[in-house]
ChimeraX commands (.cxc) that place a marker at each C-alpha (Angstrom):
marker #1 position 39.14,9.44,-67.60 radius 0.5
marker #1 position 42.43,7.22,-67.98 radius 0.5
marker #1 position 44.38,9.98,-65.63 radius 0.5
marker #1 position 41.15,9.72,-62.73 radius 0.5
marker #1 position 41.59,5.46,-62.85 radius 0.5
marker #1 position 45.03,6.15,-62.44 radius 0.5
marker #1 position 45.09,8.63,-60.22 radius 0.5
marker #1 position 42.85,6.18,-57.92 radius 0.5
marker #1 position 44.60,3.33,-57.92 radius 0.5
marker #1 position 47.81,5.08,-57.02 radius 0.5
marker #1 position 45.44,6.30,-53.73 radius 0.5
marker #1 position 44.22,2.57,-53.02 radius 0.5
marker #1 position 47.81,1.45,-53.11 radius 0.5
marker #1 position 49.26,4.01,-51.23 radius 0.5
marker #1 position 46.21,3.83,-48.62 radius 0.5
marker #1 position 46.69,-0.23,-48.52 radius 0.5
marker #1 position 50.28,0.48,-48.00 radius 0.5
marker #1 position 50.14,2.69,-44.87 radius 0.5
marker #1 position 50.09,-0.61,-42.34 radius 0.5
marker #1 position 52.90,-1.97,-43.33 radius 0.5
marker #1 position 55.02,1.24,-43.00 radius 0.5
marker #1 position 52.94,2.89,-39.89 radius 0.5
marker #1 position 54.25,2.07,-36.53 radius 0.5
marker #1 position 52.98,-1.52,-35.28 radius 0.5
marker #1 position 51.05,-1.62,-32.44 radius 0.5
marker #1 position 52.19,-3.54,-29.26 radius 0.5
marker #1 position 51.03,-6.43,-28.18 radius 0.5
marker #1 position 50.16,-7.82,-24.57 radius 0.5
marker #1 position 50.04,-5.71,-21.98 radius 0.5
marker #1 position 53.01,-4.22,-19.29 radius 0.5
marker #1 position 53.08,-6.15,-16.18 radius 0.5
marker #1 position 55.71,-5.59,-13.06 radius 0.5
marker #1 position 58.79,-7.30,-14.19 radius 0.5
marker #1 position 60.35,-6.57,-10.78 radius 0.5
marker #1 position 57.84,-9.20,-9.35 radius 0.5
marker #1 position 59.42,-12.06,-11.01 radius 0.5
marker #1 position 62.43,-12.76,-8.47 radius 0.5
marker #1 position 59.30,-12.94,-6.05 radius 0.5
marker #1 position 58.39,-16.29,-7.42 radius 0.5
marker #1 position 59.14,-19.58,-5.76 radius 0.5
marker #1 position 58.92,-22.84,-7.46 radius 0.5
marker #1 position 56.39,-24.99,-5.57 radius 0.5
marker #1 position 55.67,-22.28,-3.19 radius 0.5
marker #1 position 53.79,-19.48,-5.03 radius 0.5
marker #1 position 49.99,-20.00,-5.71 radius 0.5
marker #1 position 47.79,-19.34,-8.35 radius 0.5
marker #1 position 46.40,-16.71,-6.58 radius 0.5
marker #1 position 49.84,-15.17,-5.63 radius 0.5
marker #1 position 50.96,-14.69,-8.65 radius 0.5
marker #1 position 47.38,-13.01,-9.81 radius 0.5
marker #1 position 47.72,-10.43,-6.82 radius 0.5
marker #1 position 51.53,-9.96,-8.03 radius 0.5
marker #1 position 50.77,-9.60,-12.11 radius 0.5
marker #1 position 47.08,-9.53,-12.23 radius 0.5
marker #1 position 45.14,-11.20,-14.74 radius 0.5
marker #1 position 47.27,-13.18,-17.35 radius 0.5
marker #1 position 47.50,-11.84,-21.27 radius 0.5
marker #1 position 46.76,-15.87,-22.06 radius 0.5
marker #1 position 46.12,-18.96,-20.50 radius 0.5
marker #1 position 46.49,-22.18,-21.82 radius 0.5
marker #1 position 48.50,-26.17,-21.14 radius 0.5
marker #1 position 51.78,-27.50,-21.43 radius 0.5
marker #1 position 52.34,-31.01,-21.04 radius 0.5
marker #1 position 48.51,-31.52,-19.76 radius 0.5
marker #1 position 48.90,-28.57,-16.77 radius 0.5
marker #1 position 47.59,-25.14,-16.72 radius 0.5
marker #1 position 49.92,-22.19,-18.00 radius 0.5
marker #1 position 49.53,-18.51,-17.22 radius 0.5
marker #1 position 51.07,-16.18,-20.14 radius 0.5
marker #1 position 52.14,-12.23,-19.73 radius 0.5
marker #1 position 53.83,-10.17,-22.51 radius 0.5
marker #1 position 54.39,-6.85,-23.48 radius 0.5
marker #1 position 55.72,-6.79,-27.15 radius 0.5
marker #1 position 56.41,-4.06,-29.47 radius 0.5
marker #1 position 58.57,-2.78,-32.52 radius 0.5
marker #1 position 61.27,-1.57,-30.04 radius 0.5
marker #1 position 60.96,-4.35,-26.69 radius 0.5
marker #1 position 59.85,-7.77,-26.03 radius 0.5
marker #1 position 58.77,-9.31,-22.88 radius 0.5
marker #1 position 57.74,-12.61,-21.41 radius 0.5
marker #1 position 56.34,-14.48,-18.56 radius 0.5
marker #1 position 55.19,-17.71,-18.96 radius 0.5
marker #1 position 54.21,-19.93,-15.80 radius 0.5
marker #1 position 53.05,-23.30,-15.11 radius 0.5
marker #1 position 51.31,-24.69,-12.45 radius 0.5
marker #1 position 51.36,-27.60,-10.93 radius 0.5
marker #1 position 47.92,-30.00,-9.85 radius 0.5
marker #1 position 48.44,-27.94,-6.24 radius 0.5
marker #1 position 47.71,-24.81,-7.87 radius 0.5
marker #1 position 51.62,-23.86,-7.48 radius 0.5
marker #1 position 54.28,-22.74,-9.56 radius 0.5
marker #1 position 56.10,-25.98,-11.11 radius 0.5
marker #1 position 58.68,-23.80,-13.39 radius 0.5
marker #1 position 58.33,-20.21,-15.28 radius 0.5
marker #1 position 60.63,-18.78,-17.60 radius 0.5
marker #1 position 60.88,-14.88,-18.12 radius 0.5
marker #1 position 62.29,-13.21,-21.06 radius 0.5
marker #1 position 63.38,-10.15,-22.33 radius 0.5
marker #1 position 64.78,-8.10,-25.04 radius 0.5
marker #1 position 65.76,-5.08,-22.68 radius 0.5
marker #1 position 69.20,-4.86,-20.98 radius 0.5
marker #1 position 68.00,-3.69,-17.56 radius 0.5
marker #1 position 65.88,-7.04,-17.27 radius 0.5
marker #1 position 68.87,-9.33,-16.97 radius 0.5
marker #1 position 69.15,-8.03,-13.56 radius 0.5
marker #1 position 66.67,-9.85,-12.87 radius 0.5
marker link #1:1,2 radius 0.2
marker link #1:2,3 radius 0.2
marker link #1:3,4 radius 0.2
marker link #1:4,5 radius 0.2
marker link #1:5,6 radius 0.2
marker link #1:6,7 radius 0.2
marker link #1:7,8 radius 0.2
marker link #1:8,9 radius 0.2
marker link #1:9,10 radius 0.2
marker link #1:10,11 radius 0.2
marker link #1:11,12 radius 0.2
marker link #1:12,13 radius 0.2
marker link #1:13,14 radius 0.2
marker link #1:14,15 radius 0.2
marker link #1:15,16 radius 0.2
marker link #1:16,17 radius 0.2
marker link #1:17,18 radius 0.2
marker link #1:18,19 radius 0.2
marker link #1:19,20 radius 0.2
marker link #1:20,21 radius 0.2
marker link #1:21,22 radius 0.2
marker link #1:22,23 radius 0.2
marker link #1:23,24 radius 0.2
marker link #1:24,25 radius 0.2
marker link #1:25,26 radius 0.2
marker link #1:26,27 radius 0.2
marker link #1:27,28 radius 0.2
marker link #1:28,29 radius 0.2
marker link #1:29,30 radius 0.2
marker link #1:30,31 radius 0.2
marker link #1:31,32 radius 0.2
marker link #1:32,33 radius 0.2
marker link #1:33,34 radius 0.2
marker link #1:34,35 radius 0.2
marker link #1:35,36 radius 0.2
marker link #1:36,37 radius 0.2
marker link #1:37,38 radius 0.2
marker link #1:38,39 radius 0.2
marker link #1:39,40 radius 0.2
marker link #1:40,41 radius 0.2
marker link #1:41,42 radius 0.2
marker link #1:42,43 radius 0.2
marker link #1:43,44 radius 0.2
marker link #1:44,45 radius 0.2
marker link #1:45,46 radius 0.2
marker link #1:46,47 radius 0.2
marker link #1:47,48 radius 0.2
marker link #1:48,49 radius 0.2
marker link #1:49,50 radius 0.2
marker link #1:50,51 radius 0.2
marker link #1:51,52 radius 0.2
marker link #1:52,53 radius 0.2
marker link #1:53,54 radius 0.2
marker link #1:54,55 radius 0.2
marker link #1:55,56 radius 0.2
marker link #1:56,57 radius 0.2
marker link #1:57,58 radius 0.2
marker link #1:58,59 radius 0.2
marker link #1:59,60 radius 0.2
marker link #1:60,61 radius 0.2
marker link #1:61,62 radius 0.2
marker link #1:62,63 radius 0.2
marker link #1:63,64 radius 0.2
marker link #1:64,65 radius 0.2
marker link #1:65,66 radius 0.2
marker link #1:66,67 radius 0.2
marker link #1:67,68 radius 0.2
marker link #1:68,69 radius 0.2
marker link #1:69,70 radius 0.2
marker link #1:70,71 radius 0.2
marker link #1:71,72 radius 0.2
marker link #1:72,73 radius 0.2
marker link #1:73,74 radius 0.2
marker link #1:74,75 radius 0.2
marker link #1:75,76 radius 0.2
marker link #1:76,77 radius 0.2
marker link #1:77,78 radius 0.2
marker link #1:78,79 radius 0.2
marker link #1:79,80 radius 0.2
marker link #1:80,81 radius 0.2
marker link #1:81,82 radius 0.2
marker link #1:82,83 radius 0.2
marker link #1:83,84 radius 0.2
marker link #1:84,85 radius 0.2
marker link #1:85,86 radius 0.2
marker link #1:86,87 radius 0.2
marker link #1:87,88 radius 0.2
marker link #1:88,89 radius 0.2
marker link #1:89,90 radius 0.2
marker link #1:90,91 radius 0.2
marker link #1:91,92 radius 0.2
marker link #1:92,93 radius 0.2
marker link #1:93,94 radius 0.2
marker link #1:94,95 radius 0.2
marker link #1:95,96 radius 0.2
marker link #1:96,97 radius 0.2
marker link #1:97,98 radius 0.2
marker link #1:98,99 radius 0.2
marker link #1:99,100 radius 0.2
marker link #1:100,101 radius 0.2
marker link #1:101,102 radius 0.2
marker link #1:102,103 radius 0.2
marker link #1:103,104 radius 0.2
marker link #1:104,105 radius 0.2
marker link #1:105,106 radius 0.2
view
């Protein structure tokens, strides 16, 4: 009996510990880095920048205006859009980072 309780909590460990050493999953979703030279500060609308990236990974507000999040991040790459928008529905400032050498091209 001792070497069956045993036996199962060395399973219920070794099952609990299989997240922390499996592969992470990514987070976000890709989105075409090669757009992001395309945007113009106080130019590019709202609805530019949706036809250029589609749909943002997260929305939210920065200093009381609307921001528009995209990010693809994973175990071996991070990227990052953020944009904010102005009361015109135009980009005020973004910033765009990445962990991958071919992005500082950009």
């Amino acid at each position: 009996m001792r070497k069956v309780k045993t036996l199962t909590i060395l399973m219920l460990v070794a099952a609990l510990s299989l997240p922390v050493t499996g592969c992470m999953p990514s987070m976000g979703r890709p989105f075409p880095v090669q757009q992001v030279r395309k945007i113009e500060l106080h130019k590019t609308t709202k609805d530019e920048i949706r036809q250029m990236f589609g749909e943002p990974w997260r929305t939210g507000l920065e200093d009381g205006k609307r921001t528009w999040s995209y990010g693809e991040y994973s175990t071996d790459y991070s990227r990052d859009l953020v944009i904010r928008f102005d009361d015109n529905n135009t980009v005020r400032s973004y910033s765009f980072n990445s962990s991958l050498p071919e992005d500082e091209k950009l």
